[in-house]
Structure formats: C-alpha cells, structure tokens
Jmol script that loads the backbone (N, CA, C; Angstrom):
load data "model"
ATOM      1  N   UNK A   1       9.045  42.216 -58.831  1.00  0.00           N
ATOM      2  CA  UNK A   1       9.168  40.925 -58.169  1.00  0.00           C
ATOM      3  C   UNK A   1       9.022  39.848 -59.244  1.00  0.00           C
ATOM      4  N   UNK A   2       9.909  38.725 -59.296  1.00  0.00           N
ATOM      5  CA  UNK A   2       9.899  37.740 -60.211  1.00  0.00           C
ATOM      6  C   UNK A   2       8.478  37.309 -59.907  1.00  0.00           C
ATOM      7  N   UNK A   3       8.519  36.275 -60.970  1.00  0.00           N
ATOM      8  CA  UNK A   3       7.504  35.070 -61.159  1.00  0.00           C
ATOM      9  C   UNK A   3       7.695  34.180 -59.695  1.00  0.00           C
ATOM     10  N   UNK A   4       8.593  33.446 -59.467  1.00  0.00           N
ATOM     11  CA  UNK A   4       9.075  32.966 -58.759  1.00  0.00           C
ATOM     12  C   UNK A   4       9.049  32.808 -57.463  1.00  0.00           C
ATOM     13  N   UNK A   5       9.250  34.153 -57.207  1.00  0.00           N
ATOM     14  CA  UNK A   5       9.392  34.736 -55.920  1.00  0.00           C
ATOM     15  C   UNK A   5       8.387  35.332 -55.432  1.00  0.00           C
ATOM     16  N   UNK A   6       6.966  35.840 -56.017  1.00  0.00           N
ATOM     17  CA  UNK A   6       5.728  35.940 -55.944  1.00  0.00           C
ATOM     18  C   UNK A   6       5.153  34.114 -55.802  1.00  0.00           C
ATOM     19  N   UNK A   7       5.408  33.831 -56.273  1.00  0.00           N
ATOM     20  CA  UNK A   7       5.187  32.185 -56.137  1.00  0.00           C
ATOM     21  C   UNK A   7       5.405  31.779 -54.330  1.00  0.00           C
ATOM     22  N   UNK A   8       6.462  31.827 -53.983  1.00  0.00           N
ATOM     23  CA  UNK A   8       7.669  31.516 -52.923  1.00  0.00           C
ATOM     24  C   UNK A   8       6.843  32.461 -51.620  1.00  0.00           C
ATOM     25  N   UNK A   9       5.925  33.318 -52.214  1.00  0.00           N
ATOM     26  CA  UNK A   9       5.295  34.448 -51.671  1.00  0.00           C
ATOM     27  C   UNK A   9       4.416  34.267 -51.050  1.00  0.00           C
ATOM     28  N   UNK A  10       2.933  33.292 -51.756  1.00  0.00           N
ATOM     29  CA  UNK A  10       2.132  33.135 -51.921  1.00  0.00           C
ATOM     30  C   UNK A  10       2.299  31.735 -50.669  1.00  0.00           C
ATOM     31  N   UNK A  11       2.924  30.740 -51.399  1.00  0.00           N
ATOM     32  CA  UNK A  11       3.067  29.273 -50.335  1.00  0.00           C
ATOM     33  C   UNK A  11       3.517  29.741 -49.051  1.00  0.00           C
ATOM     34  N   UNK A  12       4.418  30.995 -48.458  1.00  0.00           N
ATOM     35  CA  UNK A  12       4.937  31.206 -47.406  1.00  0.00           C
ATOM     36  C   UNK A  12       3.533  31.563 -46.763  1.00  0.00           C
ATOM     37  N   UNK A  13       2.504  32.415 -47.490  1.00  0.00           N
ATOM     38  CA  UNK A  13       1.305  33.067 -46.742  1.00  0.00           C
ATOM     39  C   UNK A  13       0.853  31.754 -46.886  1.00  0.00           C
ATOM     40  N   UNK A  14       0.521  30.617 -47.103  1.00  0.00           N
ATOM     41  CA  UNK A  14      -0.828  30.196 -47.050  1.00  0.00           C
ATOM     42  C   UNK A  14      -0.367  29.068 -45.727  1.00  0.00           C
ATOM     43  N   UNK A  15       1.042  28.957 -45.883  1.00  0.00           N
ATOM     44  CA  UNK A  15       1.722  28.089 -44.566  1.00  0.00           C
ATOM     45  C   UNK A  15       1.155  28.928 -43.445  1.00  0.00           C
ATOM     46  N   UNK A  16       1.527  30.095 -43.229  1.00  0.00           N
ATOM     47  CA  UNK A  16       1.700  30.808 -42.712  1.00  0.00           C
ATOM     48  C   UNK A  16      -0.393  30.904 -41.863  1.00  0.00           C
ATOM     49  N   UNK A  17      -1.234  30.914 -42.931  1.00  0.00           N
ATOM     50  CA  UNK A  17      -2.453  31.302 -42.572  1.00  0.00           C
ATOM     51  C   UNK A  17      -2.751  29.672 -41.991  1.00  0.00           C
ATOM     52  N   UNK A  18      -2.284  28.466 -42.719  1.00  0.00           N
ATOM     53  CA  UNK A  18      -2.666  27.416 -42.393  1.00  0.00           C
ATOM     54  C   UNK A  18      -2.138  27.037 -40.326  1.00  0.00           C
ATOM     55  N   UNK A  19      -0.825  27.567 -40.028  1.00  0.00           N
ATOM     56  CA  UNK A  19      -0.086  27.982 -38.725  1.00  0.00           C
ATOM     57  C   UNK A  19      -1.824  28.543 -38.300  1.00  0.00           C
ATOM     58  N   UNK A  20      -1.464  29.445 -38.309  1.00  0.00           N
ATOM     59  CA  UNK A  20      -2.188  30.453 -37.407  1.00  0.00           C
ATOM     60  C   UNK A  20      -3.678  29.874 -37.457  1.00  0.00           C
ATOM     61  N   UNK A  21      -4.075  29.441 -38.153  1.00  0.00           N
ATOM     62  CA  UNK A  21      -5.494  28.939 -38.260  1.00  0.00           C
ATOM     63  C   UNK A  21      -5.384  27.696 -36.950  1.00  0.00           C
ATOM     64  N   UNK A  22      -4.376  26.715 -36.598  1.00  0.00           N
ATOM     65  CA  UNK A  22      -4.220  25.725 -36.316  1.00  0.00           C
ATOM     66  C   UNK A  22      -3.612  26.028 -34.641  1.00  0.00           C
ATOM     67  N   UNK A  23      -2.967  27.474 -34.338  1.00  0.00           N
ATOM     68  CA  UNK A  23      -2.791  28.008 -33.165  1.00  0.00           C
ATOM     69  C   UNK A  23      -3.823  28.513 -32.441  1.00  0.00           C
ATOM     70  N   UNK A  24      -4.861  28.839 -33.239  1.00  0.00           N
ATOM     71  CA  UNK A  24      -5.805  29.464 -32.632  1.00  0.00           C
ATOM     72  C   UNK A  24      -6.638  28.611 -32.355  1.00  0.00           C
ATOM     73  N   UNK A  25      -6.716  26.932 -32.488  1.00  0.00           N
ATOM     74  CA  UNK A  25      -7.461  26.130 -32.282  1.00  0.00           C
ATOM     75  C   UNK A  25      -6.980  25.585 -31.065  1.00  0.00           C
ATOM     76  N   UNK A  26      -5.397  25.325 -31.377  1.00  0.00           N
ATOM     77  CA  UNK A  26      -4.542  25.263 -29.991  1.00  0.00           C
ATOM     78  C   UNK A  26      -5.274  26.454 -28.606  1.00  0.00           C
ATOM     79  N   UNK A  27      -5.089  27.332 -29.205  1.00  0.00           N
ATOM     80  CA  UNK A  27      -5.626  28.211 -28.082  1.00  0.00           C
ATOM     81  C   UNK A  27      -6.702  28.047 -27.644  1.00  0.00           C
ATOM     82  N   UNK A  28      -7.954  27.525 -28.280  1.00  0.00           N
ATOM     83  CA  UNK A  28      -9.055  27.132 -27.978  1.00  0.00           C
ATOM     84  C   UNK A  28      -8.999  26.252 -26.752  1.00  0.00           C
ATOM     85  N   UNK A  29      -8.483  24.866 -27.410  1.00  0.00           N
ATOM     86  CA  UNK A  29      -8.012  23.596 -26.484  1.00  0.00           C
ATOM     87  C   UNK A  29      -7.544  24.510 -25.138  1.00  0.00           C
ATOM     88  N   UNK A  30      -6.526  25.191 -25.280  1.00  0.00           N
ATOM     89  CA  UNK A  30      -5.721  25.820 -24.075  1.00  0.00           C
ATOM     90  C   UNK A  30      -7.043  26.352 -23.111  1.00  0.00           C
ATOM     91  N   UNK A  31      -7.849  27.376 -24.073  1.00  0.00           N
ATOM     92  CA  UNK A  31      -9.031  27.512 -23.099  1.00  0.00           C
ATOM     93  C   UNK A  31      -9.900  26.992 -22.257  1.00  0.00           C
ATOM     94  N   UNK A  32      -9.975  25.988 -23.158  1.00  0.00           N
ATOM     95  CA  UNK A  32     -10.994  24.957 -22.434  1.00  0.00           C
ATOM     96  C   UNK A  32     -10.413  24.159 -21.417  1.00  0.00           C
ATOM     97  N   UNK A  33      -9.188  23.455 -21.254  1.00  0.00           N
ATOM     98  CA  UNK A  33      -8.519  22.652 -20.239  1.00  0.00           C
ATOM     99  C   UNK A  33      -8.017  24.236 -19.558  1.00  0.00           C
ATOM    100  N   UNK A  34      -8.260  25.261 -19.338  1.00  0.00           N
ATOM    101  CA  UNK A  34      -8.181  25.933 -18.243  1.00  0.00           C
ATOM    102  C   UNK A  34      -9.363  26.003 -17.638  1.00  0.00           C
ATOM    103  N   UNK A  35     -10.319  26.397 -18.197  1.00  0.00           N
ATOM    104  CA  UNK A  35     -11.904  26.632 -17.693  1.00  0.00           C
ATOM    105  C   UNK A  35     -12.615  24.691 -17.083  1.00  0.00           C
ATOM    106  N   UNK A  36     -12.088  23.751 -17.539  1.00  0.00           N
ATOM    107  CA  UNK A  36     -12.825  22.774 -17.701  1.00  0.00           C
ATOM    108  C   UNK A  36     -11.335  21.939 -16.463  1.00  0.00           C
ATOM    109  N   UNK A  37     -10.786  22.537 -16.174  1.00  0.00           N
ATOM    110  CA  UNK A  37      -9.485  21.970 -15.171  1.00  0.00           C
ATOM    111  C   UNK A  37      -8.930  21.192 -15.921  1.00  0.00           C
ATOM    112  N   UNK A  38      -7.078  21.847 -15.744  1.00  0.00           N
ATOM    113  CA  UNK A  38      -5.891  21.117 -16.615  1.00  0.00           C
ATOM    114  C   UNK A  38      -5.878  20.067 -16.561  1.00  0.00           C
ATOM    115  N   UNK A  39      -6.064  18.857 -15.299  1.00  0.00           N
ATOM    116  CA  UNK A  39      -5.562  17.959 -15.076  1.00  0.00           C
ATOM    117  C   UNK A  39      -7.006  16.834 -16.118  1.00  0.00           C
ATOM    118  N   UNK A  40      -7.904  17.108 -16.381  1.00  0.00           N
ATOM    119  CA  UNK A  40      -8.812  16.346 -17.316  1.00  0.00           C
ATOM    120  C   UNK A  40      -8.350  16.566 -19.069  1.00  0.00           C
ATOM    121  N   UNK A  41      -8.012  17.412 -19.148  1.00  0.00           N
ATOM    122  CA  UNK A  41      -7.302  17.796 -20.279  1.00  0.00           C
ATOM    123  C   UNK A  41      -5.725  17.944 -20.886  1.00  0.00           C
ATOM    124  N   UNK A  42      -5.106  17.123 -19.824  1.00  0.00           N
ATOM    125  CA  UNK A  42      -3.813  17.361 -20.097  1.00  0.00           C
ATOM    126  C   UNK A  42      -3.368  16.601 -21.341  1.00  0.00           C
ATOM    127  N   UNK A  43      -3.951  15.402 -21.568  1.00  0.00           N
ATOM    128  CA  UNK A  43      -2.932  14.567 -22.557  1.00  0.00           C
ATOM    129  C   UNK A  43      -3.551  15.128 -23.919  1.00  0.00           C
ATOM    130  N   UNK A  44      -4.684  15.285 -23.897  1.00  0.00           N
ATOM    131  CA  UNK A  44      -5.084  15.800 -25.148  1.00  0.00           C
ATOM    132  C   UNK A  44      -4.105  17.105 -25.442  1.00  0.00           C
ATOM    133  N   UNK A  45      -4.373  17.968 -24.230  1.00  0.00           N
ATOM    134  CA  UNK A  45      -3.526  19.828 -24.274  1.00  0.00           C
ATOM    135  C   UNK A  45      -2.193  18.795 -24.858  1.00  0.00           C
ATOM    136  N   UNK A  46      -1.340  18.215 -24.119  1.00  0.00           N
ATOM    137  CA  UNK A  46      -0.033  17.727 -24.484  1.00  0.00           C
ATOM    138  C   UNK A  46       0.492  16.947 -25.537  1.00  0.00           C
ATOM    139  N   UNK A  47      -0.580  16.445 -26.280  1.00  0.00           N
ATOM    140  CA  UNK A  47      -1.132  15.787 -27.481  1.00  0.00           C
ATOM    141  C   UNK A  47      -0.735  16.918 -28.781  1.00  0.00           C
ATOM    142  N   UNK A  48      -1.710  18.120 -28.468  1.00  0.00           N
ATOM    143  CA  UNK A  48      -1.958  18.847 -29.653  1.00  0.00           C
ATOM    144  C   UNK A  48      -0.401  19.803 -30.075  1.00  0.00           C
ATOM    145  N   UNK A  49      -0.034  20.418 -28.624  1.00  0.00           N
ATOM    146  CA  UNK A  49       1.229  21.154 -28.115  1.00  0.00           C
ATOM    147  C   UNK A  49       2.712  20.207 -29.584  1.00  0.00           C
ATOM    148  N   UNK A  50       2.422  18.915 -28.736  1.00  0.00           N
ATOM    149  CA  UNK A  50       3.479  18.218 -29.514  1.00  0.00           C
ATOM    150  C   UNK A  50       3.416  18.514 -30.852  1.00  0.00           C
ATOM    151  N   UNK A  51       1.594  17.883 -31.529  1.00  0.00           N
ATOM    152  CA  UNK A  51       1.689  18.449 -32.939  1.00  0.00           C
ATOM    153  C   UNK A  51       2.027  19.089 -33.706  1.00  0.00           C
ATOM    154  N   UNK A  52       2.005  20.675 -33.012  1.00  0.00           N
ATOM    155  CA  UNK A  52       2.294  21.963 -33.568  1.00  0.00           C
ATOM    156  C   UNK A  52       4.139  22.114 -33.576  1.00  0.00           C
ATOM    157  N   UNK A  53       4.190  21.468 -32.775  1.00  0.00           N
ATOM    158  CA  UNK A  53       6.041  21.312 -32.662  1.00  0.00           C
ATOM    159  C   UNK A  53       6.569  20.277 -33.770  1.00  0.00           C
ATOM    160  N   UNK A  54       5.606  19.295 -34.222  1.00  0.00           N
ATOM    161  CA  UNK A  54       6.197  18.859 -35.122  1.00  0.00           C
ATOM    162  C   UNK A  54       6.005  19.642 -36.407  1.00  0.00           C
ATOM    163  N   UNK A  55       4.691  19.630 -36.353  1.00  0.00           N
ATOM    164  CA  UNK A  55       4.755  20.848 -37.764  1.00  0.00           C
ATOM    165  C   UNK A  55       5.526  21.468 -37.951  1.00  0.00           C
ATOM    166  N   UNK A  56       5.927  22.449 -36.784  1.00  0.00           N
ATOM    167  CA  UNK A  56       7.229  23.953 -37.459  1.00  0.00           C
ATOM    168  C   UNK A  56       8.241  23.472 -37.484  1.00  0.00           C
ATOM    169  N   UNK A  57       8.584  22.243 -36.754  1.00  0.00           N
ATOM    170  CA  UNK A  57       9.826  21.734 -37.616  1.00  0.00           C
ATOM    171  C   UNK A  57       9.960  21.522 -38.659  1.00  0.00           C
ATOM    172  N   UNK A  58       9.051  20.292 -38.980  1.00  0.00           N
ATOM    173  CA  UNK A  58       9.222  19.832 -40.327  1.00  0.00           C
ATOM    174  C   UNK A  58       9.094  21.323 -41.785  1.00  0.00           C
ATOM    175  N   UNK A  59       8.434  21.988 -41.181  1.00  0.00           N
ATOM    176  CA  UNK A  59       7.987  23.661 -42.319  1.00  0.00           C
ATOM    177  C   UNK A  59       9.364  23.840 -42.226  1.00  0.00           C
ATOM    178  N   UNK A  60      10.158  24.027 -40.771  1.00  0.00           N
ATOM    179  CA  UNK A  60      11.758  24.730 -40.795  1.00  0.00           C
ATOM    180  C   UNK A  60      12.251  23.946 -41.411  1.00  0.00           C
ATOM    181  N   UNK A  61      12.543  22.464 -41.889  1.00  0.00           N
ATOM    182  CA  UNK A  61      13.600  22.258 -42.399  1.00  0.00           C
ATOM    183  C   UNK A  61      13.217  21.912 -44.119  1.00  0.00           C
ATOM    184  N   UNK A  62      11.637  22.247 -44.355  1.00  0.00           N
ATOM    185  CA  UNK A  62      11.691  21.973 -45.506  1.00  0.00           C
ATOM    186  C   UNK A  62      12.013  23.185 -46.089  1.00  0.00           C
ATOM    187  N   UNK A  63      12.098  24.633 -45.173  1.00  0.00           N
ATOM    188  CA  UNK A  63      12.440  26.344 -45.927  1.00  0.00           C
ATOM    189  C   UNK A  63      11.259  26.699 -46.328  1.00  0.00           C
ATOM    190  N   UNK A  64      10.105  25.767 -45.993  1.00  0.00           N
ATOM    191  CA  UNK A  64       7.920  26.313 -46.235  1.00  0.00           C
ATOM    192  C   UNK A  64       8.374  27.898 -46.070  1.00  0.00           C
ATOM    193  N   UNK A  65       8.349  28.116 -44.436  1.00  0.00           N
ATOM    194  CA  UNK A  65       8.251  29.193 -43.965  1.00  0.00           C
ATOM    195  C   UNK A  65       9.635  29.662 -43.368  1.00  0.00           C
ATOM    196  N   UNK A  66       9.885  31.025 -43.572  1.00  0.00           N
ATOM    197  CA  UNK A  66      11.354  31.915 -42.988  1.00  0.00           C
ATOM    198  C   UNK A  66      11.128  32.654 -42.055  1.00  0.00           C
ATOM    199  N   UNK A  67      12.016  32.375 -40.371  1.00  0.00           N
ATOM    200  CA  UNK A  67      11.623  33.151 -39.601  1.00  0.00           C
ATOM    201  C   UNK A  67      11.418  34.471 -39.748  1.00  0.00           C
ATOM    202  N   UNK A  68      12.073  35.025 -40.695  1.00  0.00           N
ATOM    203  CA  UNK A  68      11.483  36.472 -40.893  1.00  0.00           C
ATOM    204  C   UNK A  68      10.272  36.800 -41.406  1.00  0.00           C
ATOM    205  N   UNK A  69       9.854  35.537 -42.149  1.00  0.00           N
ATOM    206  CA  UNK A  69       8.232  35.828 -42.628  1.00  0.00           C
ATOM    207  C   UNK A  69       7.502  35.642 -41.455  1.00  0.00           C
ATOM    208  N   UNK A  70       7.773  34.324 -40.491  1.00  0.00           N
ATOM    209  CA  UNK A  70       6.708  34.214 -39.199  1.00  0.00           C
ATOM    210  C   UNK A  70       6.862  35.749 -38.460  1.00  0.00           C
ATOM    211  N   UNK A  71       8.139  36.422 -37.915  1.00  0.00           N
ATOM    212  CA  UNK A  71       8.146  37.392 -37.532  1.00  0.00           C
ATOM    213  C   UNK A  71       6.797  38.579 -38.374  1.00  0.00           C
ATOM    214  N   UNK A  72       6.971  38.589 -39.453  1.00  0.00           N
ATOM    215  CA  UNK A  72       6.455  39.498 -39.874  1.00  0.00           C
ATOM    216  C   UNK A  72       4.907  39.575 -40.206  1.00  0.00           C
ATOM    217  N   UNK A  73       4.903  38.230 -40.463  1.00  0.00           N
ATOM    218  CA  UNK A  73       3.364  37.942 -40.204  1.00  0.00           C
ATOM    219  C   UNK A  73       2.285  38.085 -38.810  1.00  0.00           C
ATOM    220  N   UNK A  74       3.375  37.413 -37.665  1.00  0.00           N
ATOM    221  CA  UNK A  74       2.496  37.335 -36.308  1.00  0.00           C
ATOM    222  C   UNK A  74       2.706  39.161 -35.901  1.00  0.00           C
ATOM    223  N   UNK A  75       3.844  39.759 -36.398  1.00  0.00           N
ATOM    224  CA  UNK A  75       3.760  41.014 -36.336  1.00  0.00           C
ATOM    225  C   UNK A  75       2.220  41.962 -36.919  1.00  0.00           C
ATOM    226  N   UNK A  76       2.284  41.746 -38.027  1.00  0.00           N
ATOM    227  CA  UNK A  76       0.940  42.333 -38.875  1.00  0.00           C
ATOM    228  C   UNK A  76      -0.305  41.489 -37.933  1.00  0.00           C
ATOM    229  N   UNK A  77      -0.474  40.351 -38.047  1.00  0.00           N
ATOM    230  CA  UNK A  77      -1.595  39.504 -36.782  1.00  0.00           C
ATOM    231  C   UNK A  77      -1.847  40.427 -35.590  1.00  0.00           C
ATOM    232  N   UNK A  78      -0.259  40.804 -34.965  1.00  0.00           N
ATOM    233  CA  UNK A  78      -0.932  41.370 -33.475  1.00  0.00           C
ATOM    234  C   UNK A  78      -1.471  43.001 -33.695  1.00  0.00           C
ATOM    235  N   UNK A  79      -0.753  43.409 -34.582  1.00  0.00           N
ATOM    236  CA  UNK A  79      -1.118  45.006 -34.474  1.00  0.00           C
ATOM    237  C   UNK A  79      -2.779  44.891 -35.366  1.00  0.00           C
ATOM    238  N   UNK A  80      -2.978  44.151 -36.336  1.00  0.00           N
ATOM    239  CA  UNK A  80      -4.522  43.667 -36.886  1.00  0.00           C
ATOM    240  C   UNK A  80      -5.671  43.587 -35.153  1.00  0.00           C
ATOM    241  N   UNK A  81      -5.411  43.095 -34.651  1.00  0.00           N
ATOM    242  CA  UNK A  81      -6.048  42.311 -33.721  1.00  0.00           C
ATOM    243  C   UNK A  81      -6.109  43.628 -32.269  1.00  0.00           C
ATOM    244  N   UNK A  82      -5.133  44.531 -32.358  1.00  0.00           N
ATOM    245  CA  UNK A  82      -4.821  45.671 -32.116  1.00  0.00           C
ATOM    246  C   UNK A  82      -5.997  46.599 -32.548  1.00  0.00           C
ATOM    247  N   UNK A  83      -6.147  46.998 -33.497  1.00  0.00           N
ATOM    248  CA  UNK A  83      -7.082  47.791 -34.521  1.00  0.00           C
ATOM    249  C   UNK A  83      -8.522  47.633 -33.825  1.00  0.00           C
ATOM    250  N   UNK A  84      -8.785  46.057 -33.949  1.00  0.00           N
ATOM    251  CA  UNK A  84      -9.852  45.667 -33.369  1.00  0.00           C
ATOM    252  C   UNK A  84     -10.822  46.244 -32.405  1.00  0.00           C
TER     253      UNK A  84
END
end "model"
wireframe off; spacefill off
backbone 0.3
color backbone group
C-alpha cells in the first residue's frame, strides 16, 4: 500500500470514527425524546437529525468518506457489537 493511500486510509477512519461517535449521541437524544415524550423534544431531535445530514453531505462531496468505506465500516461496527 502506498504512502498515500495509507494516508487516504487513516482520514477515511478517523471521519468515519468521528460519524459514529456523533450517531451514537444522536441516538442518545433519540432515546431520551422517546422516554422523556417526542413532542418536548422535537426541535432539538429535529435540530440534531438536520446536523448529521449536513455533515454527510458536505464529507460526500468533499470524497472525506466513500460509500464503500461507510458500508464497510458500519459493517465491522454491527458484527463488533454482535460479539458483544
């Protein structure tokens, strides 16, 4: 593997861990405006939702992250979490 492309490697994982670190907070939020009733929590829930939509855009069109890396990552994530 090049220099390069170990490089290209490295920024895709840390996008990638920085995502998932930031979904699972989402999911948090999600928890709580279920347990704590949607309708007190909606704009915030609809607030954060948007965020994360802007993020993976902007990652998609800068080429951060390649759907085949998200595939392959949330792949390794679920079967990890699997193990568990």
């Amino acid at each position: 593997m090049s220099e390069g492309v170990a490089v290209q490697a490295q920024v895709e994982k840390a996008h990638l861990e920085a995502l998932e670190a930031s979904l699972m907070h989402l999911r948090r939020h999600v928890g709580v405006a279920i347990v704590g009733g949607l309708d007190g929590n909606r704009d915030a829930l609809e607030q954060k939702i948007g965020q994360m939509q802007a993020i993976l855009h902007i990652m998609g069109q800068h080429d951060e992250v390649s759907p085949a890396r998200c595939l392959a990552y949330a792949t390794a994530f679920l079967e990890n979490l699997k193990v568990r």
